[in-house]
N, C-alpha and C positions, 0 to 999 in steps of 0.2 A: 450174106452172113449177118447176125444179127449184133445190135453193138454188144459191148459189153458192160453189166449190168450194175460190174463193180467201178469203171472208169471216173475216173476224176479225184478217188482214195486215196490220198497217203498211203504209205506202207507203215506210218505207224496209229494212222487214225484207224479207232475201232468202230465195231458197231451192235448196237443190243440185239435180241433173237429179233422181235420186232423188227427192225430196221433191215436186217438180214432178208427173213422171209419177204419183207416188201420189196427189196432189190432183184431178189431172183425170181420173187411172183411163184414163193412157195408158201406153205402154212407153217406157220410159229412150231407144231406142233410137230412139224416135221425137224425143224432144226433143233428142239430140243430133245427131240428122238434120236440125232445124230448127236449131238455134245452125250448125251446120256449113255447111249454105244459105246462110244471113244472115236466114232468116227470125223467129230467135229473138234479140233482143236480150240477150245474157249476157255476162260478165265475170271474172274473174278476178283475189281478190284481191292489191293488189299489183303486178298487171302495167299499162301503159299502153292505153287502149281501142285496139282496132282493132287490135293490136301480132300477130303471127302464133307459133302455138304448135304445138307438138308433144306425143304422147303423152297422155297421161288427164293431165288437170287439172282443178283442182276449180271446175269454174264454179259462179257466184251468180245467180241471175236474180230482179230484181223483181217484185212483184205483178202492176205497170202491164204490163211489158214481156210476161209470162206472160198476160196476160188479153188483150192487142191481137192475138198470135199466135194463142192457141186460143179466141175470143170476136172477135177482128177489130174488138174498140172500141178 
């Protein structure tokens, strides 16, 4: 089995789309396609959750939230 991609994270360290997609060795383009869905739980610091945004902003995304979307635990 292969490791895991997120190991060594905090549960409260985050991590930007960037960082994300290089962890799981997918394209940016893809996890901002999930945050955009709703299917990636991500945030922004600063801003109220759920709150609607425009333009590139720097989302954060947890370990948990990152591992339930591309692992589905």
């Amino acid at each position: 089995m292969a490791s895991d991609p997120l190991a060594g994270l905090g549960p409260d360290e985050t991590l930007t789309i960037k960082e994300a997609a290089q962890r799981l060795g997918v394209s940016e383009r893809l996890v901002r396609k999930a945050i955009k869905d709703g299917d990636l739980e991500a945030y922004i610091p600063g801003q109220p959750k759920g709150g609607k945004h425009s333009g590139r902003l720097k989302y954060r995304i947890l370990p948990a939230d990152l591992r339930a979307w591309f692992f589905g635990q």
